[in-house]
C-alpha positions in Angstrom: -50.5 -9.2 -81.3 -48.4 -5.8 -80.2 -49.2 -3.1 -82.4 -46.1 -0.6 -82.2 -47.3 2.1 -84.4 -50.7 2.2 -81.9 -48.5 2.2 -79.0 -46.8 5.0 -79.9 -49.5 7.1 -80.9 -50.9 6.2 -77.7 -48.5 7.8 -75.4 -48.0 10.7 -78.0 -52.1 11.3 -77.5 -51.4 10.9 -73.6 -49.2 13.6 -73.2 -50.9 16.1 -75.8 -54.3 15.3 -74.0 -56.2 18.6 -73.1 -58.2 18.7 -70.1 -61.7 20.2 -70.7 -63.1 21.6 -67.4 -66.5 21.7 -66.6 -68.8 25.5 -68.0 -69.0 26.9 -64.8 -65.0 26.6 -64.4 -62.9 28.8 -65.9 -60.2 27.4 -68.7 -56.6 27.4 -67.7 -54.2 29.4 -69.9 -51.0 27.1 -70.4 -47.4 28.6 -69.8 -45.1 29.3 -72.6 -42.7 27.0 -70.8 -45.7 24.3 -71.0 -46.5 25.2 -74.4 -42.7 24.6 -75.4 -42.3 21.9 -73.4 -45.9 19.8 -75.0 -44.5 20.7 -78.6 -41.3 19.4 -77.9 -42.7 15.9 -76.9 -44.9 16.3 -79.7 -42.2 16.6 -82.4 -39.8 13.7 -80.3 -42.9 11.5 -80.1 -43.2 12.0 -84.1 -39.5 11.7 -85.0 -39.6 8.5 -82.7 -42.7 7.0 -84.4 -41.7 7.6 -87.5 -37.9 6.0 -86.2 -39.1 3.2 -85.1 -41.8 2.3 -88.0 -39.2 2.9 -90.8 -36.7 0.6 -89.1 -39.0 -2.1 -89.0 -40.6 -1.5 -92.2 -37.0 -1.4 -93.7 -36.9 -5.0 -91.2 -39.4 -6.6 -92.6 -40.8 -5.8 -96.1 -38.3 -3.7 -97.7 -37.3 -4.6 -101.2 -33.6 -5.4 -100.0 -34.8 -7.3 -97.0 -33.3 -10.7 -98.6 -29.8 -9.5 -98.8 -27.9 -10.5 -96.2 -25.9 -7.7 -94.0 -26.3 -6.5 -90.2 -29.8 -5.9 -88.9 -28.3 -2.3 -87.6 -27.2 -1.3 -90.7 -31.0 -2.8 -92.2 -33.2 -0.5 -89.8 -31.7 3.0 -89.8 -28.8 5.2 -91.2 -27.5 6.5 -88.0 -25.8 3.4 -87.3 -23.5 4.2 -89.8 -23.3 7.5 -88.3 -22.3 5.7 -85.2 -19.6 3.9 -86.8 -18.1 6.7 -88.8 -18.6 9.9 -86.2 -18.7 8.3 -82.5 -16.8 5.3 -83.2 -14.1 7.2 -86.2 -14.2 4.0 -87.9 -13.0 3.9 -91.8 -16.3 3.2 -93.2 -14.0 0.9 -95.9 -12.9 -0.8 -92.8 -16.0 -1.9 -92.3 -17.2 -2.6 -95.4 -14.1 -5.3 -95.4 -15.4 -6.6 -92.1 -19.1 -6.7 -93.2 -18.0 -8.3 -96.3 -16.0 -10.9 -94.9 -19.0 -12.1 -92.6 -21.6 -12.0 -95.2 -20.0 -11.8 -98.4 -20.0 -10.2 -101.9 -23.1 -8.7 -101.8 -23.9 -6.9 -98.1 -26.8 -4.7 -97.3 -24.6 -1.4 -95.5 -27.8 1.0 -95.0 -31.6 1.0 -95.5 -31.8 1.0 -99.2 -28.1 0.9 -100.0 -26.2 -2.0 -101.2 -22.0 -2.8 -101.2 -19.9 -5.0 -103.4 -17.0 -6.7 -103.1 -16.0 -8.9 -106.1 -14.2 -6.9 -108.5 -16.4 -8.2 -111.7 -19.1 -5.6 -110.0 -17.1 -2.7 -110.2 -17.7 -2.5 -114.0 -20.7 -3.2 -114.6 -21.5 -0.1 -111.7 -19.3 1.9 -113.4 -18.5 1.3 -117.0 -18.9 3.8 -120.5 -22.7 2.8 -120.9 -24.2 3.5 -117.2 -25.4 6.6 -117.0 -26.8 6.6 -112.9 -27.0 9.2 -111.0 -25.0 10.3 -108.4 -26.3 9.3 -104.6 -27.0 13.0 -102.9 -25.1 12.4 -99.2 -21.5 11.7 -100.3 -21.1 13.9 -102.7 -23.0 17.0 -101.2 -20.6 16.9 -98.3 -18.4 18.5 -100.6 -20.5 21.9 -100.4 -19.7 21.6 -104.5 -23.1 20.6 -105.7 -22.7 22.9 -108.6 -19.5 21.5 -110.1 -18.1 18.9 -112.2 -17.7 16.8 -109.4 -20.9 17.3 -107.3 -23.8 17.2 -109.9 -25.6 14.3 -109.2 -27.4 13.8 -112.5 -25.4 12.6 -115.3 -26.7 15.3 -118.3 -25.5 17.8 -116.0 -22.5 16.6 -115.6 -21.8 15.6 -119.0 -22.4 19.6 -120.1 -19.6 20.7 -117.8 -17.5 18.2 -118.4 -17.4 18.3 -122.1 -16.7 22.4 -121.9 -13.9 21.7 -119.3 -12.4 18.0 -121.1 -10.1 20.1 -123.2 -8.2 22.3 -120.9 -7.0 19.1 -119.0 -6.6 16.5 -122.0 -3.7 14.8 -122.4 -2.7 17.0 -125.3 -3.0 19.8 -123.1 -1.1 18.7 -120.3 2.1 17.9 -122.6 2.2 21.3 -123.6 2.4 22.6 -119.9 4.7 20.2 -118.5 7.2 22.9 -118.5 5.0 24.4 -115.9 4.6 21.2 -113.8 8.2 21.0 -114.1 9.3 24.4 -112.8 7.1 23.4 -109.9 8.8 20.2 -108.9 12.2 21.9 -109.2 10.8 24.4 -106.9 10.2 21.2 -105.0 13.6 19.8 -105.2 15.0 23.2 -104.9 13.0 23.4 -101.3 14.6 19.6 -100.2 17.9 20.8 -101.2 18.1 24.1 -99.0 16.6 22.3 -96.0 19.7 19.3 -97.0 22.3 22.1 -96.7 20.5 23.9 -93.5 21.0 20.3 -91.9 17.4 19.5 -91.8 15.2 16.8 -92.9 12.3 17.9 -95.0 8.6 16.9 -94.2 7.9 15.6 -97.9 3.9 14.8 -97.3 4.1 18.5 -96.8 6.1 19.6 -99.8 4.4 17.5 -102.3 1.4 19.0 -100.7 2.7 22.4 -101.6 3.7 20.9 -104.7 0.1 19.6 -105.8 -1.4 22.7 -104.9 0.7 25.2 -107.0 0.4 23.1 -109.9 -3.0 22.7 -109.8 -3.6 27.1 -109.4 -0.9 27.3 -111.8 -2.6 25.0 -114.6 -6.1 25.5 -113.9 -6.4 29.3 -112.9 -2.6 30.7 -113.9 -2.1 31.7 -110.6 -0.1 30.6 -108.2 -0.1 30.7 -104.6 3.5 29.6 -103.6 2.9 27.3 -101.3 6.2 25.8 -101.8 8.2 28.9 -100.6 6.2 28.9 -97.0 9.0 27.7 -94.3 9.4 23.7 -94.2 6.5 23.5 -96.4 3.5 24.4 -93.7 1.9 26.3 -96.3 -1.8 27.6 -94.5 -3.5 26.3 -97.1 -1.8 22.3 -96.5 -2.5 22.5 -92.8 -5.7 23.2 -93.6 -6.3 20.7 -96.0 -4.8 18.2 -93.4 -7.9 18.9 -91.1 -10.4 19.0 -93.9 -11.4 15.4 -93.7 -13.1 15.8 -90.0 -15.3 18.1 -91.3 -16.4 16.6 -94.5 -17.6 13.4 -92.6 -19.7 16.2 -90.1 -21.3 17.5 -93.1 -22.2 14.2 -94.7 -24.6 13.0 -91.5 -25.7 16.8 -90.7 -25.8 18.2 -93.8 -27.5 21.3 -92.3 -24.3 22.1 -90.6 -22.5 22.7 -93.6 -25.5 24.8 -94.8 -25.2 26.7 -91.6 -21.0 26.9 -92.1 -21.0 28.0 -96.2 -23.4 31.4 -94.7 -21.2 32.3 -92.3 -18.9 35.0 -92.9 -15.1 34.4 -93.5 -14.4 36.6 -90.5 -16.9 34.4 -88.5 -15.9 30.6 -90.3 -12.3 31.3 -89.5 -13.6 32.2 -85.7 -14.6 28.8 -85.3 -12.8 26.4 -87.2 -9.5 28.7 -87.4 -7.7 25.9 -89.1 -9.8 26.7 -92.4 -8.3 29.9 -92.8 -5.8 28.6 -95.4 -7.9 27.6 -97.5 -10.2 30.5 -97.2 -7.6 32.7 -98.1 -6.9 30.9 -101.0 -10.5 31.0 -102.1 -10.6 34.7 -101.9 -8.5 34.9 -104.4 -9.9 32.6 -106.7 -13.2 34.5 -105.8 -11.5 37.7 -106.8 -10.2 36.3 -110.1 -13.4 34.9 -111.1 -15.5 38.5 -110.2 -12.8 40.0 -112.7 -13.2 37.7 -115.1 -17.1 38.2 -115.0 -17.4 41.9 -115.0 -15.1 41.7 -117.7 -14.4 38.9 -119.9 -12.3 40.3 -122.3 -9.6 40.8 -119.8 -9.1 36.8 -120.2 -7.9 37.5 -123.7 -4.9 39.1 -122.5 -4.0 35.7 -120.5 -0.7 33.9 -121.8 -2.4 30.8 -122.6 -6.3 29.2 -122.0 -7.6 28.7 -118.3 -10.3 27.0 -117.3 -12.5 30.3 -116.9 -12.0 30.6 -120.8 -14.0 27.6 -121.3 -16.7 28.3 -118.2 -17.5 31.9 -119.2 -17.6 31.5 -123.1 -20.4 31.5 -124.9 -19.5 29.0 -127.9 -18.6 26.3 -125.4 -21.8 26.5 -123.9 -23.3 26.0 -127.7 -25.2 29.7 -126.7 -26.8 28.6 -123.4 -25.9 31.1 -120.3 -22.7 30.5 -118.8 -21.8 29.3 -115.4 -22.9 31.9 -112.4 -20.5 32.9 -109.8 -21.3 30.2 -107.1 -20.8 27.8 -109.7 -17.5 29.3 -111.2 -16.6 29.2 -107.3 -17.1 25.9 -106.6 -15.5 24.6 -109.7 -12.1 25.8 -108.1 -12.8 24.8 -105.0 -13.2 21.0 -107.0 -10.1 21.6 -109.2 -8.4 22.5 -106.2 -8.8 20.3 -103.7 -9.6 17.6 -105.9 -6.4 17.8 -107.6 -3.9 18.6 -104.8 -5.4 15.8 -101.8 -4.9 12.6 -104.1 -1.8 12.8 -106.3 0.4 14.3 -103.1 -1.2 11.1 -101.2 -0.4 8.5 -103.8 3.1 10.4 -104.6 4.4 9.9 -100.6 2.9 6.5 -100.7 4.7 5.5 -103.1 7.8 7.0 -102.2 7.7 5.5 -98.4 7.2 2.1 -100.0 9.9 2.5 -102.7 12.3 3.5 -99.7 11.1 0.4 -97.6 13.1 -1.6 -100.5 16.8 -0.2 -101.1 17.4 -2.5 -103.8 14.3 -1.8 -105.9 15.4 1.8 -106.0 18.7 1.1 -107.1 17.2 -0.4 -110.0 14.9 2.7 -110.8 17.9 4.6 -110.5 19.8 2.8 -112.9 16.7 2.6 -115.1 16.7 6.9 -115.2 20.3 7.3 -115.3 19.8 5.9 -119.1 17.2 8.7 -120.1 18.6 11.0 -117.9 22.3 11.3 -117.8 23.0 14.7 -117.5 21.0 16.5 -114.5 20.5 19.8 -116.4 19.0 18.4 -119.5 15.3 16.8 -117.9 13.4 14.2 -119.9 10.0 15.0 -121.3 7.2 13.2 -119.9 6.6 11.4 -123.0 10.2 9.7 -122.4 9.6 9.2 -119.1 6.4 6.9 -119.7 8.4 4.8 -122.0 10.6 3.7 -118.8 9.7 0.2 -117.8 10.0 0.1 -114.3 8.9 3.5 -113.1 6.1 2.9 -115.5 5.6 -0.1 -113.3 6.2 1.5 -110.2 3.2 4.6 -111.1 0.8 1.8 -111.6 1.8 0.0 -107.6 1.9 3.8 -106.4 -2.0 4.3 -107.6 -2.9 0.7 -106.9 -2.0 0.0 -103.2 -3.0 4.0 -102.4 -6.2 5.3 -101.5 -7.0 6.7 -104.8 -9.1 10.3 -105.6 -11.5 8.7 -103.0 -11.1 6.0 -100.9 -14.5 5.1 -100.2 -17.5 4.5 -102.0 -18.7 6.5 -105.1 -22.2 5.4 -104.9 -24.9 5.3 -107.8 -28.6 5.0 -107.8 -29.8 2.2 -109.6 -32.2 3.5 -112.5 -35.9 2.4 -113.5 -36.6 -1.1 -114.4 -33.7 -1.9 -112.2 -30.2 -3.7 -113.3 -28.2 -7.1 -112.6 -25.7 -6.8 -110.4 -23.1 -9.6 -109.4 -25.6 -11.8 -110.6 -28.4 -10.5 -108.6 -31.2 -8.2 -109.5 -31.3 -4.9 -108.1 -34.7 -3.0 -107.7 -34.8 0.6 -108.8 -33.7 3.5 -106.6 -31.3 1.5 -105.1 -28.1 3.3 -103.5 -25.3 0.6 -105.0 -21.5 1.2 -104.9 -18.3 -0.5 -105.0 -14.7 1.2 -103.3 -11.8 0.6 -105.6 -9.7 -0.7 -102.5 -11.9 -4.4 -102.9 -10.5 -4.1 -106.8 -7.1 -3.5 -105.7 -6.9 -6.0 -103.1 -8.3 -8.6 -104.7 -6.2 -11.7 -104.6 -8.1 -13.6 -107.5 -6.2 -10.5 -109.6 -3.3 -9.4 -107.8 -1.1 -11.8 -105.8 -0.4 -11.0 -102.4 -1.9 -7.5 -102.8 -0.8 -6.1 -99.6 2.5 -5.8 -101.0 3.7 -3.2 -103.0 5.3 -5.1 -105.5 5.9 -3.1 -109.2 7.7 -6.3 -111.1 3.6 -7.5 -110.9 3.0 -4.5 -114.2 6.3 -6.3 -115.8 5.1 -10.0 -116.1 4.1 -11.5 -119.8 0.4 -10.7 -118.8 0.6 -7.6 -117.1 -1.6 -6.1 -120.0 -4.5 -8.0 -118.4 -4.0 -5.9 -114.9 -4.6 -2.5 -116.6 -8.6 -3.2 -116.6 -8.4 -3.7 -112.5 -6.7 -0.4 -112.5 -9.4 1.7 -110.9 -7.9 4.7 -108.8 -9.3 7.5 -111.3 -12.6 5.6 -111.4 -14.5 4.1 -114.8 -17.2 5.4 -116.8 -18.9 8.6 -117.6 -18.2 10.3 -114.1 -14.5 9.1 -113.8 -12.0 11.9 -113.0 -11.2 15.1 -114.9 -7.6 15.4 -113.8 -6.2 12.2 -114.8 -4.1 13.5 -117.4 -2.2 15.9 -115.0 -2.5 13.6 -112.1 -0.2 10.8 -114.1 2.2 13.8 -115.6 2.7 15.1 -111.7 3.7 11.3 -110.8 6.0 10.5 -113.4 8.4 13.8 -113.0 7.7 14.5 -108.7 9.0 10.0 -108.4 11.7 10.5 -111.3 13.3 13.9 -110.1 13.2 12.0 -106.3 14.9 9.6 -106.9 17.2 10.6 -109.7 18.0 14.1 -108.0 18.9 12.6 -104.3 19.4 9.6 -102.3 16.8 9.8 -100.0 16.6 8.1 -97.2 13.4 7.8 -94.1 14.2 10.0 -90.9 13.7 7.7 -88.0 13.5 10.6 -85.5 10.3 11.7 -87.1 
């Protein structure tokens, strides 16, 4: 029978053999260049050994090796790197593909397992699972020391408790005033491009929009993004090419390492479309220095921020506060996190609402009741109670991407859990995307459609469970609260302020 693993040390031991020559001859001195060039096969012949043996360990007798799923995917991780960095494939993509060919439950990686039927996605994520977060995904981030990024749950749960208040839903009604001044800066912006004869770019300005709301809420700053020229605010062109990178730094992790060191003068030399959002974090650096060298200054702030919280002393029942790099890396996660999604899920919705003239006849009809006189704006409290852009809210978030399209994956605890049905062994990588939920046709009838009267039906009650953009669970999202008030005044003042219609030379 082959042996692989004595093959391979074989021909390791064949090119690291040393020559002993005979007493009365003397002993050659090797060349740095042989020296470099011996160590080199040494370490290629070891990464290759220890390639090959994993992948057929993980072939063969791994404890997933009975769930079905391609053989690639079974013996090593790169292939996914393949897929995702050489090939630029959407990893959910493939997921549907793999899915389709092998069903519910598909082995995607080594010791990682997906799901597809949308009775899995709660009991991964419901109120009582406490897993872990699985280290590549989120790590990619560079934001392993916030909210977001901690991987184990008691962490988490700490910051999450200290920062719960600033964006509850009680909270958020007292500042939508602020929100509000923001999307009339927004409307404000489509109305002088109108008059200058020029269409707006509005993935742009509700970029801009997102991202003054969330410096203005969470940190009382803003940085005007929404008075930059046709809405190519820095900062949103360089979220735009933000994406590239984050899937680099998820299969080289060292790179991003490598990037974080670098000075800004140096990071913005080579990748020079970052420098928007470097800028940005310079000032959020700057605040947060102040703030720590002297925290009193924070009492002289108009209202709470989310440093109040982070740096005080009571909130963290006596235990030392957060350090700089973690204070840093919060608002890096508040920002980003809370300007990418809602603008996504806003245009979304908005293109689709356009793609049906007679649907938005409807919702305008629907606001002209609660809002007859332009001047006087409804609350967001009034605007929730409206049927049909209620209805239209909950299509926006479903058929969009979410706060993260892909997978939010968890590592299955000791003892193991049930899963779909199946058992699942302990330190299992497990995950389900929210895009299987939402296009499920067993819940949601032709689900490629974006179809609001679906949230208006005698048992539309029922849908609100398979409504999973903001996630479920322990870990779910921070910002919801803000996310839903930014969606209900940015898609009322659209479409109540202006007829909009799509620019087809675009």
């Amino acid at each position: 029978m082959f042996d692989p693993s004595a093959a391979i040390i074989s021909l390791i031991e064949r090119f690291m053999t040393v020559t002993v020559p005979k007493s009365n001859e003397p002993r050659p001195i090797p060349t740095i260049p042989e020296f470099i060039y011996k160590t080199a096969i040494c370490f290629i012949g070891a990464w290759l050994a220890q390639f090959i043996l994993g992948g057929l360990f993980n072939s063969a007798n791994h404890p997933l090796v009975d769930f079905p799923g391609p053989k690639r995917a079974a013996f090593t991780e790169w292939y996914r790197t393949y897929l995702e960095l050489f090939c630029g494939r959407s990893w959910v993509h493939v997921l549907e593909e793999w899915h389709q060919k092998y069903g519910k439950i598909v082995r995607v990686g080594p010791n990682e397992l997906s799901f597809s039927d949308p009775a899995a996605y709660h009991e991964i994520y419901n109120s009582s699972n406490f897993w872990d977060k699985e280290a590549s995904v989120y790590q990619s981030f560079g934001q392993d020391h916030a909210t977001f990024g901690f991987l184990k749950y008691a962490d988490a749960k700490k910051r999450k408790d200290i920062m719960s208040p600033l964006l509850s839903r009680k909270a958020i009604s007292d500042l939508q005033e602020l929100v509000q001044s923001n999307v009339d800066r927004l409307c404000e912006g489509l109305t002088n491009n109108n008059a200058a004869g020029r269409s707006s770019d509005l993935f742009f300005g509700l970029r801009c929009f997102a991202v003054d709301t969330t410096t203005s809420v969470c940190f009382a700053i803003s940085v005007d993004a929404l008075d930059e020229p046709e809405f190519k605010a820095p900062i949103v062109e360089a979220m735009e090419k933000a994406p590239a990178h984050l899937v680099l730094f998820k299969h080289f992790p060292w790179l991003q390492s490598i990037f974080i060191r670098m000075p800004r003068w140096l990071t913005v030399m080579v990748a020079p479309q970052t420098s928007g959002i470097a800028r940005v974090m310079d000032i959020l650096r700057t605040q947060i220095k102040d703030a720590m060298a002297n925290p009193y200054s924070l009492k002289d702030s108009s209202r709470h921020i989310v440093y109040h919280a982070l740096l005080s002393v009571e909130a963290n029942e006596g235990a030392k506060s957060a350090d700089e790099k973690s204070l840093l890396q919060e608002a890096q996660s508040l920002l980003l996190c809370g300007s990418d999604a809602v603008s996504n899920q806003i245009m979304l919705g908005t293109w689709h609402l356009l793609e049906s003239p007679a649907l938005v006849r409807r919702l305008n009809k629907e606001l002209l009741k609660v809002w007859p006189v332009l001047d006087i704006v409804p609350s967001f409290a009034e605007l929730e109670k409206l049927p049909l852009l209620t209805a239209v809210v909950k299509e926006t978030l479903r058929i969009g991407p979410g706060g993260i399209p892909g997978v939010l994956p968890r590592v299955v605890p000791e003892k193991g859990a049930t899963i779909n049905g199946s058992f699942i062994p302990q330190e299992t990588i497990v995950g389900m995307s929210g895009y299987f939920v939402h296009h499920a046709e067993s819940i949601f009838k032709d689900p490629k459609t974006f179809d609001p009267d679906r949230w208006l039906g005698e048992d539309s009650e029922s849908l609100d469970k398979w409504l999973v953009s903001f996630s479920k669970g322990p870990r779910s999202c921070l910002g919801i609260n803000l996310a839903y008030c930014e969606l209900y005044l940015v898609l009322a003042a659209l479409f109540r302020r202006f007829d909009i219609e799509l620019d087809s030379a675009r």
